[in-house]
C-alpha positions as CSV (number, residue, x, y, z in Angstrom):
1,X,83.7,61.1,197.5
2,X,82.9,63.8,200.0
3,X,78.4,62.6,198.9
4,X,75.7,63.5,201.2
5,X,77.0,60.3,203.5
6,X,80.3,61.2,204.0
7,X,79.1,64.8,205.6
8,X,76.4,63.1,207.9
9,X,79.2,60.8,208.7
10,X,81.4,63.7,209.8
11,X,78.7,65.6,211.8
12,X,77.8,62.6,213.7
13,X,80.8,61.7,214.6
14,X,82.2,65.0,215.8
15,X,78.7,66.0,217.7
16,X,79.2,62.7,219.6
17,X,82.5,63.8,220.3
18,X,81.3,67.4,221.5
19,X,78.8,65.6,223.3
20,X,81.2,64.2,225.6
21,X,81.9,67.5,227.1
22,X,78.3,69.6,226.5
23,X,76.3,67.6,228.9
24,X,73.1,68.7,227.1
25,X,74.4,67.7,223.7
26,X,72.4,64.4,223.9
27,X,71.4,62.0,220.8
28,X,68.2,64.0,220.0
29,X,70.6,67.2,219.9
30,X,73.6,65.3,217.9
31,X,70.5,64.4,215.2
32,X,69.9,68.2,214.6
33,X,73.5,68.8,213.9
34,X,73.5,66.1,211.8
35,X,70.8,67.7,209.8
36,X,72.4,70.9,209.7
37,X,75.1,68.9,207.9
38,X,73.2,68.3,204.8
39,X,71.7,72.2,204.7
40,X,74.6,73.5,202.0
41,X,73.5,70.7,199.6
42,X,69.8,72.1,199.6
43,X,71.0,74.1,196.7
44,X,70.6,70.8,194.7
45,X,66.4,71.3,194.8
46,X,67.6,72.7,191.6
47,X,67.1,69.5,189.6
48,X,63.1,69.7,191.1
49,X,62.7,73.7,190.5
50,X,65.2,75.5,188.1
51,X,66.4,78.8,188.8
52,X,64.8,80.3,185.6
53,X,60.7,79.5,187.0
54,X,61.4,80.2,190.4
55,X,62.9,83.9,188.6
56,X,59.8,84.2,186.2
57,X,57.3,83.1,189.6
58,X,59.1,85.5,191.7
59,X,59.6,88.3,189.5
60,X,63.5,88.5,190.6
61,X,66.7,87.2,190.1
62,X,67.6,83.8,191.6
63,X,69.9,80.8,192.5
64,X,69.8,77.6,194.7
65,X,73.6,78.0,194.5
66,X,73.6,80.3,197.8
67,X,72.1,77.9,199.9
68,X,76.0,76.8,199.2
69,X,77.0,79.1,201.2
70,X,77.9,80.8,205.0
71,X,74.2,83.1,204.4
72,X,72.2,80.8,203.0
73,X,73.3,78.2,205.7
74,X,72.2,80.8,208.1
75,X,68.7,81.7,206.2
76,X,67.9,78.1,206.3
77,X,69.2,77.2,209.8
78,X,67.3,79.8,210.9
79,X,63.8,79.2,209.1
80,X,64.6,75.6,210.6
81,X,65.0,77.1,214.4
82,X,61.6,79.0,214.7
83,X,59.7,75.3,214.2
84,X,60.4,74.5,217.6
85,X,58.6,75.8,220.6
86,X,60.5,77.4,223.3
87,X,63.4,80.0,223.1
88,X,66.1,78.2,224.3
89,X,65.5,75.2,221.7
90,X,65.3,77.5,218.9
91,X,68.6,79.0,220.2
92,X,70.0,75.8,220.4
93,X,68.8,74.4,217.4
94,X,70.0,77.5,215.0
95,X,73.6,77.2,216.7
96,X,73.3,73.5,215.7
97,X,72.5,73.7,212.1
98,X,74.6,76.4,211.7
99,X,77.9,74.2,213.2
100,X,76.5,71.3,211.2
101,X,76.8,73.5,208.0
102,X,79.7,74.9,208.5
103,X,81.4,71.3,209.0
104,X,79.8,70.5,205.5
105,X,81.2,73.4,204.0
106,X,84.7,73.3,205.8
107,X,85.1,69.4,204.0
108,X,84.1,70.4,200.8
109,X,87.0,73.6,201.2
110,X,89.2,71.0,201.5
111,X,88.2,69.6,198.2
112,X,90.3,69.8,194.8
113,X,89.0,72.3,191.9
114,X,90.5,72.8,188.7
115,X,90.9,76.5,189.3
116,X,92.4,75.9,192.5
117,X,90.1,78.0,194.6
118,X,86.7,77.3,196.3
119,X,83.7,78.2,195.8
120,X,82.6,81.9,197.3
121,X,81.3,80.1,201.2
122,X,81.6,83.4,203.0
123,X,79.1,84.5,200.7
124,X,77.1,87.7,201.6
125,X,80.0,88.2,204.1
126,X,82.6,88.4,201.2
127,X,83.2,86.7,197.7
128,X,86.6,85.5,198.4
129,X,87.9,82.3,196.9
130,X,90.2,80.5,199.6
131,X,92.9,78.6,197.6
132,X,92.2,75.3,198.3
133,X,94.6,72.3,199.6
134,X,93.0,69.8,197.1
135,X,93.0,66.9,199.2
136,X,90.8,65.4,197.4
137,X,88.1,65.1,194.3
138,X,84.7,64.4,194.5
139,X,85.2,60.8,193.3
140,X,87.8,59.8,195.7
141,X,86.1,56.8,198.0
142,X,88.6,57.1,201.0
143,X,86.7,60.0,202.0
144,X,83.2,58.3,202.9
145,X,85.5,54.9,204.0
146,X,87.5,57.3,206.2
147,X,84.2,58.6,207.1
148,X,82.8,55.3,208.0
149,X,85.9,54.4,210.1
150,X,85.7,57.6,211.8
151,X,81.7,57.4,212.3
152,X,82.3,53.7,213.7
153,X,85.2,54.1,216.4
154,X,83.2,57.4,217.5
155,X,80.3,55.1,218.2
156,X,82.3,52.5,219.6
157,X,84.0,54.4,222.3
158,X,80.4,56.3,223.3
159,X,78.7,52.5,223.6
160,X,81.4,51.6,225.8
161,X,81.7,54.8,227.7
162,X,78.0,54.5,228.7
């Protein structure tokens, strides 16, 4: 089950691993990316506000299904960047979330759908559909235990490298 765990899982680990080359990718830096990770699933604030009263409060059309997506990953990285002080942190912390997110919605590409395409990700870039490879379902366990194996031998070789 590709959950919420699975993704910070994944982020962690491959941050670490980026780390290891990008000597100012530190744990502080590896944390942010991690965040960035759960961004896409921000769309489910829907269960707390529904799309119909934020469209009757704001007078527009609406959906928390975009934050889903390449653009809204980049709205909300970027509303997260200009909370920090100096330039080059904000820079830093924008191209962070943004890899995070994009590492959350390259595992859920991978994921099975009954149509056998995706979910529109470029989204405002395009409304394709890649076909997906259907590795997996959103039930499927071995993805957060492969997670979890992954996460752990990451952190096992940084520990012992340090």
């Amino acid at each position: 089950m590709a959950d919420l765990l699975s993704h910070v899982l994944l982020a962690f680990a491959a941050f670490t691993a980026v780390g290891w080359v990008i000597s100012w990718l530190d744990r502080r830096w590896v944390t942010v990316g991690m965040v960035g990770s759960v961004v896409p699933d921000l769309n489910r604030i829907d269960l707390l506000a529904d799309d119909y009263f934020i469209e009757q409060f704001l007078g527009v059309s609406f959906d928390w299904g975009a934050i889903h997506t390449l653009g809204g990953v980049i709205v909300v990285s970027a509303a997260g960047a200009v909370l920090f002080s100096t330039r080059r942190q904000q820079v830093r912390v924008f191209c962070l979330l943004v890899a995070g997110g994009c590492s959350h919605l390259f595992v859920d590409g991978l994921k099975a759908w009954a149509d056998g395409s995706n979910g529109a990700y470029l989204y405002p870039f395009s409304w394709w559909r890649n076909p997906t490879p259907g590795w997996y379902v959103s039930a499927d366990k071995w993805v957060l235990i492969l997670s979890l194996v992954l996460a752990s031998g990451i952190l096992l070789v940084d520990k012992l490298a340090t």
